[in-house]
C-alpha positions in Angstrom: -0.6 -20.9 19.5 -2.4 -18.1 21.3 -4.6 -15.9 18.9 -4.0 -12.4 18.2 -5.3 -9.8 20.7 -8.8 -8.7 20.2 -7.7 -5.3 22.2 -10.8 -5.6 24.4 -13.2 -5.3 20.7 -15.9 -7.7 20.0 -15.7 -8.5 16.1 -18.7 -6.4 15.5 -16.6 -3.5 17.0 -13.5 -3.8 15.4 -15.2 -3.5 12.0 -17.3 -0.4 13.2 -14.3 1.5 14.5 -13.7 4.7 13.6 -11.1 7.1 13.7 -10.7 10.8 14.6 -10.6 12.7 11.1 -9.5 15.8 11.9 -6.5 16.6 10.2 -3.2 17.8 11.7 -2.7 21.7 11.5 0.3 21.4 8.8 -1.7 18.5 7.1 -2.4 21.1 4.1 0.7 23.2 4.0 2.6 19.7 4.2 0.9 17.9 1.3 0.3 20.7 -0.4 4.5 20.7 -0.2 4.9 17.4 -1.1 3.1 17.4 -4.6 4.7 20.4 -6.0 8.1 18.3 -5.3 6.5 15.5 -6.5 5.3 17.3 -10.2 8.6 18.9 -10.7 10.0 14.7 -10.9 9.7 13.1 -14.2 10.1 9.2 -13.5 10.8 6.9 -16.4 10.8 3.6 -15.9 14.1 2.2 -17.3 16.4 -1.1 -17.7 18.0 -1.7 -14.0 21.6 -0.1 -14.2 23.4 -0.2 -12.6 22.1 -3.2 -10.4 21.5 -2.9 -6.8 23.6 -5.9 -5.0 21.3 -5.3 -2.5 18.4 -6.8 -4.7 20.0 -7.9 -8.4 16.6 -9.3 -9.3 15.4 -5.5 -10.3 14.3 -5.5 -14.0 14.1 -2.1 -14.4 14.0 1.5 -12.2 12.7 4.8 -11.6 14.0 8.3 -10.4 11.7 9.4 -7.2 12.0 12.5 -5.2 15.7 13.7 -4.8 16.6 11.9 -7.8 16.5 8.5 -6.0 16.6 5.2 -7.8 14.0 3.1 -7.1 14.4 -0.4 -8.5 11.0 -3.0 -9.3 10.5 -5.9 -11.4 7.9 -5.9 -14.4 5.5 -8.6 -14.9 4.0 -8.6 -18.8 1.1 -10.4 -19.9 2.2 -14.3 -22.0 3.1 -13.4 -25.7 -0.5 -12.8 -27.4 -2.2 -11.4 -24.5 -2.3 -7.5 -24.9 -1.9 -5.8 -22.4 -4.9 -3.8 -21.2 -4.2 -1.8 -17.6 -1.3 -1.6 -15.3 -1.0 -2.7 -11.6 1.2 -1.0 -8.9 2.6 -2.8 -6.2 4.7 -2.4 -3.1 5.5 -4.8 -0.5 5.2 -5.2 3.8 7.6 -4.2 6.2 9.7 -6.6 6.2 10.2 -6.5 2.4 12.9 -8.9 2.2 11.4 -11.1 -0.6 13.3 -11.1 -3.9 11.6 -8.8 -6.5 11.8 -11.9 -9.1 10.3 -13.8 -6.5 7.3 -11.7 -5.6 6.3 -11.0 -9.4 5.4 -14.7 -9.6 2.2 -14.0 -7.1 0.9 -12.0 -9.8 0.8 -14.7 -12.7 -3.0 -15.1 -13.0 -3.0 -11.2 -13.5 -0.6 -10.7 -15.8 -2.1 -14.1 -18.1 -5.6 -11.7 -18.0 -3.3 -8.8 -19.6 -2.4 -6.6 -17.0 1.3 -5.4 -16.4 2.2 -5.5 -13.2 5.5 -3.3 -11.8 6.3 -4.4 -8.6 8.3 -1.7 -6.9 10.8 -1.7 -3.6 10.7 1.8 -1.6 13.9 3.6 -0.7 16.1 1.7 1.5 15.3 -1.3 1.0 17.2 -4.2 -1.1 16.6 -3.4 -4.7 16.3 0.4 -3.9 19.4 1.2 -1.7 22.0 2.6 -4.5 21.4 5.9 -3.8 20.3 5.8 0.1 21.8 2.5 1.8 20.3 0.3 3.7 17.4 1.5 6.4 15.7 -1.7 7.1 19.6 -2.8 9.5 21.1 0.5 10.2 22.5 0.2 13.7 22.2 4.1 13.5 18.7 3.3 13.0 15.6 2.2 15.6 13.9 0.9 12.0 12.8 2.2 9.0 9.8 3.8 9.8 12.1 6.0 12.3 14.8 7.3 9.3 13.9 11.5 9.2 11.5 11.4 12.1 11.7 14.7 13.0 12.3 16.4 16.0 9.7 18.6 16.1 7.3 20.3 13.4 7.4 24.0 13.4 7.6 24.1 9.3 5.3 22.0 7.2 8.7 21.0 5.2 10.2 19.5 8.7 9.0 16.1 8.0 10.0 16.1 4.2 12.8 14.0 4.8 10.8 11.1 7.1 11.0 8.0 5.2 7.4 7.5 5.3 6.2 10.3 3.1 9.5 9.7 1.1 7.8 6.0 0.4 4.5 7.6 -0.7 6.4 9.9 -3.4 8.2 6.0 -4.4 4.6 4.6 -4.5 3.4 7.5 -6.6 6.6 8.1 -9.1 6.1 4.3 -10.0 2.5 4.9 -10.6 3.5 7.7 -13.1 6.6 5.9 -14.8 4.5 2.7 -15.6 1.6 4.9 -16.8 3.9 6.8 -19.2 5.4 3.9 -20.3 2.2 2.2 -21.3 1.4 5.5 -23.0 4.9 4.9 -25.0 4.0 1.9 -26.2 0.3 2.7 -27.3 -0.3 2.0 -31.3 -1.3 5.8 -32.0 -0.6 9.1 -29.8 -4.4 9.4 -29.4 -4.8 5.8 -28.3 -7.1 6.3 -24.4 -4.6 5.6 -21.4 -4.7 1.7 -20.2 -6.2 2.3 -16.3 -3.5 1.9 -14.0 -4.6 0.1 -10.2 -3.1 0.4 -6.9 -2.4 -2.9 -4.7 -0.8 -2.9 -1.1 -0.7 -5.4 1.8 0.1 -4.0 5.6 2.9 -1.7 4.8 2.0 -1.5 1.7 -1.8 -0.8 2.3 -1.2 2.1 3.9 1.2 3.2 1.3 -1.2 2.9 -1.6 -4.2 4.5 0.7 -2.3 8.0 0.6 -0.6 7.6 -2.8 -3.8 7.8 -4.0 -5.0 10.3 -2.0 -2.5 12.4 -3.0 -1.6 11.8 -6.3 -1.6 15.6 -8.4 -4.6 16.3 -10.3 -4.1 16.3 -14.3 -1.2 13.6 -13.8 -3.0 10.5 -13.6 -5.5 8.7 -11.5 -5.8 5.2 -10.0 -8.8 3.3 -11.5 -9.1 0.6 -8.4 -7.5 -0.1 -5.5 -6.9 -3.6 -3.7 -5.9 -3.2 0.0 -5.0 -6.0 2.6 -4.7 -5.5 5.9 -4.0 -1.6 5.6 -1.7 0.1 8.4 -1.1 3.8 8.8 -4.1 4.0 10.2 -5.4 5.7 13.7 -2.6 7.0 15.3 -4.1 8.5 17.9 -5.9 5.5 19.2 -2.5 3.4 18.5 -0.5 5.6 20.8 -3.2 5.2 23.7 -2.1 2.2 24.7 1.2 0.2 24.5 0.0 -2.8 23.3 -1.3 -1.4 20.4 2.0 -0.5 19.1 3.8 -3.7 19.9 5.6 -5.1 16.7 6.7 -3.8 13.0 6.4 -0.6 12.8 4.7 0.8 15.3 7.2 -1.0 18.1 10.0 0.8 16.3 8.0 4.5 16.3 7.0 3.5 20.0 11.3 3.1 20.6 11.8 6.1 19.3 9.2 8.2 20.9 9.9 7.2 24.3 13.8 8.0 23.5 13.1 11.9 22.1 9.9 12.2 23.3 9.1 15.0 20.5 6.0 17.1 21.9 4.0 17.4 18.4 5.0 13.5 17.7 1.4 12.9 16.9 0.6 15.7 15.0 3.3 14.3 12.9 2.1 10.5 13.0 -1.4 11.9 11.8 0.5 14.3 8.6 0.6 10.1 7.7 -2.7 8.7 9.4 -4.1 6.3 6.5 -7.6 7.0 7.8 -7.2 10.6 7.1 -6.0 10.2 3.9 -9.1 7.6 3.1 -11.5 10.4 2.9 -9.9 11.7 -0.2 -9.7 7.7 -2.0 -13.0 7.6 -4.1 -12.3 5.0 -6.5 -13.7 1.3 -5.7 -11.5 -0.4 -3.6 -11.9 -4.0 -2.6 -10.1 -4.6 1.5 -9.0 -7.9 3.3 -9.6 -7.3 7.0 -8.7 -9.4 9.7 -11.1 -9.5 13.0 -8.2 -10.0 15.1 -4.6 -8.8 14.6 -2.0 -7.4 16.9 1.1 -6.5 14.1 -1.5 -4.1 12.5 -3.8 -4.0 15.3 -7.7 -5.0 13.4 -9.5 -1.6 14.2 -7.2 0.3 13.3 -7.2 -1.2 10.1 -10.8 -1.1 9.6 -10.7 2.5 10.5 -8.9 3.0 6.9 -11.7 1.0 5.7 -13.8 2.8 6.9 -13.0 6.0 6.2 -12.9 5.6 2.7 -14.7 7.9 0.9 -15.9 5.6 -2.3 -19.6 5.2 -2.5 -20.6 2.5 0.1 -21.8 0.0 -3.4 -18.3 1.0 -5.1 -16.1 -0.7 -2.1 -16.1 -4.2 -0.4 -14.4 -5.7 3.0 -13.3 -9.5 3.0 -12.9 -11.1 6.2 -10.5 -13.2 7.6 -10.8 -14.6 11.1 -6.6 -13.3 11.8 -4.4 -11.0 10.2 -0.2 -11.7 10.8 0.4 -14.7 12.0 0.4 -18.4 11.3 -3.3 -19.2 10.1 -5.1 -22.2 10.9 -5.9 -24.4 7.6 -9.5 -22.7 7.7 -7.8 -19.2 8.1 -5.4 -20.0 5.7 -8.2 -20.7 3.1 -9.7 -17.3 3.6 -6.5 -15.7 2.9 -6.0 -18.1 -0.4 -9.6 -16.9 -1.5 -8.7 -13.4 -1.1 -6.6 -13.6 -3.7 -8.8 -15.2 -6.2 -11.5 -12.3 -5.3 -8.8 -9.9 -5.9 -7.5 -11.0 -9.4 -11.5 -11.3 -10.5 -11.7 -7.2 -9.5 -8.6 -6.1 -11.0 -9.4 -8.0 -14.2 -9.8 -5.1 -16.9 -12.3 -7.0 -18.7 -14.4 -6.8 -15.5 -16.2 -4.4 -14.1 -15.7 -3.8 -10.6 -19.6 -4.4 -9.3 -20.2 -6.8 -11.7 -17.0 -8.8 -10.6 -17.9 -8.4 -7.2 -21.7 -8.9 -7.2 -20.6 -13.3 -7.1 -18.0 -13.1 -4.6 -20.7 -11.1 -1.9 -21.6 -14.2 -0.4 -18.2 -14.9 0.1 -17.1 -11.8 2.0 -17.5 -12.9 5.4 -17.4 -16.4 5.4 -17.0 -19.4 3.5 -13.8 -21.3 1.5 -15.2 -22.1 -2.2 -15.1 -19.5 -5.0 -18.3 -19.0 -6.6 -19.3 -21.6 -9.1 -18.3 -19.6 -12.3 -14.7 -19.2 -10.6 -14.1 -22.9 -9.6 -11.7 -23.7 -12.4 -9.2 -20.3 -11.8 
């Protein structure tokens, strides 16, 4: 099998590049929009019912903007372990894994007491009771393209574009499991468990601008654990064809070459990843790929990049290729990423201490450092 296009980038260029940063003109008005809809909800994570056929698996769900039911699946620590922080966690674009299924990556974390709500955004299975299904629409060029608007003369024209939509799903969760860890605290004045942000490809780029814009005095993500982020560098995406070849960017490319809206990448950027980086400033741990053509690689380390943590409060683990079938060595990276990752979302850890063995392991290399050997 061919590898993934390097899009013309040595690896030492796809991990320096950058993105444009300016933000679109109704990038304030917009989000600005977004979160005052966003504080007026009041999610509440609850038992799942009625179940979604779409996804029967849900455990539980939560009201998100315009009083849609999200449905996810909770992951508690073994009986014994107390619970001591809360993980967030979304899915790719595909998302057609089972909720039950996908809470069973997260066993090591739960067994070091963290909860972990894994959450499906609007439309698709598990979250479709109040929307339907916009993952096989035949109305529909794809998700990504439900709301897309036509053009943006308001900053509320793209409040109904599925992406932001997903953000607000992201964010509601985020809230719900906090407030229901706050619930079940032993006293009223007990301090908040922290509550971290994961998200792969889809997800990544979901979690990068849920934090961004998450409203002050609600709550705040502690870490975040990206892989593979998307979202990212629209402009530079759009450039050239290729670049926008499969997932989600082929169905946005679809779509723009049938309406052919004239501010389409003013609207892209409203949801550029990289923008909304700038604004992340807790440490954040990133898988990046050196080549990848479903989430093209600089684009992805543009995100990285852009982050606006303190350069010794975030860290970038390589793998030699991002979507596709890995080699057994690529494979192994991949495997290693998550051991890395449950070793920085540990509460019991702090983040540069947890990292400080794993540095020699960032670019290269398929052994977890001595003390981690036995995970």
């Amino acid at each position: 099998m061919p590898p993934p296009d390097d899009f013309g980038f040595s690896p030492v260029a796809t991990l320096a590049h950058v993105a444009e940063l300016t933000p679109a003109t109704m990038h304030r008005p917009f989000w600005n929009q977004w979160r005052e809809r966003l504080s007026a909800c009041t999610p509440r994570l609850l038992p799942a019912e009625p179940e979604d056929p779409a996804d029967p698996t849900a455990t539980h769900q939560f009201e998100s903007l315009g009083s849609v039911r999200i449905g996810c699946a909770l992951g508690l620590p073994p009986a014994g372990t107390p619970v001591r922080a809360g993980l967030v966690t979304t899915h790719g674009y595909q998302g057609r894994e089972p909720l039950e299924h996908a809470t069973r990556r997260w066993r090591n974390l739960t067994a070091r007491g963290v909860a972990v709500l894994v959450l499906r955004v609007r439309g698709y299975p598990g979250s479709q009771l109040d929307v339907g299904d916009w993952t096989g629409d035949p109305a529909s060029l794809g998700w990504i393209t439900h709301g897309f608007p036509a053009s943006l003369q308001r900053s509320d024209d793209a409040l109904a574009w599925s992406l932001p939509l997903a953000v607000a799903d992201v964010a509601c969760g985020a809230r719900a499991l906090h407030e229901w860890l706050r619930s079940r605290a032993k006293t009223k004045t007990s301090t908040p468990l922290p509550i971290f942000l994961h998200g792969e490809s889809f997800g990544g780029g979901l979690a990068v601008m849920a934090a961004a814009q998450m409203p002050a005095g609600f709550m705040r993500f502690e870490r975040l654990a990206l892989a593979l982020p998307t979202f990212g560098d629209w402009a530079w995406r759009l450039a050239e064809p290729s670049r926008m070849a499969f997932g989600a960017g082929a169905h946005l490319r679809t779509l723009l070459r049938s309406i052919a809206p004239p501010d389409a990448l003013d609207t892209l950027r409203l949801c550029d990843a990289a923008i909304h980086a700038e604004r992340v400033l807790v440490p954040t741990l990133c898988k990046l790929a050196l080549r990848d053509e479903v989430v093209p690689a600089p684009a992805a380390a543009a995100v990285y990049n852009a982050l606006g943590a303190d350069p010794g409060h975030k860290w970038r683990f390589l793998v030699p290729e991002g979507h596709t079938e890995p080699s057994l060595a690529c494979a192994r990276r991949h495997a290693l990423f998550e051991r890395c990752m449950t070793d920085f979302l540990d509460p019991a850890n702090d983040p540069a201490e947890a990292m400080t063995p794993w540095e020699p392991m960032l670019v290269e290399g398929d052994h977890a450092p001595k003390a981690n050997r036995n995970f």
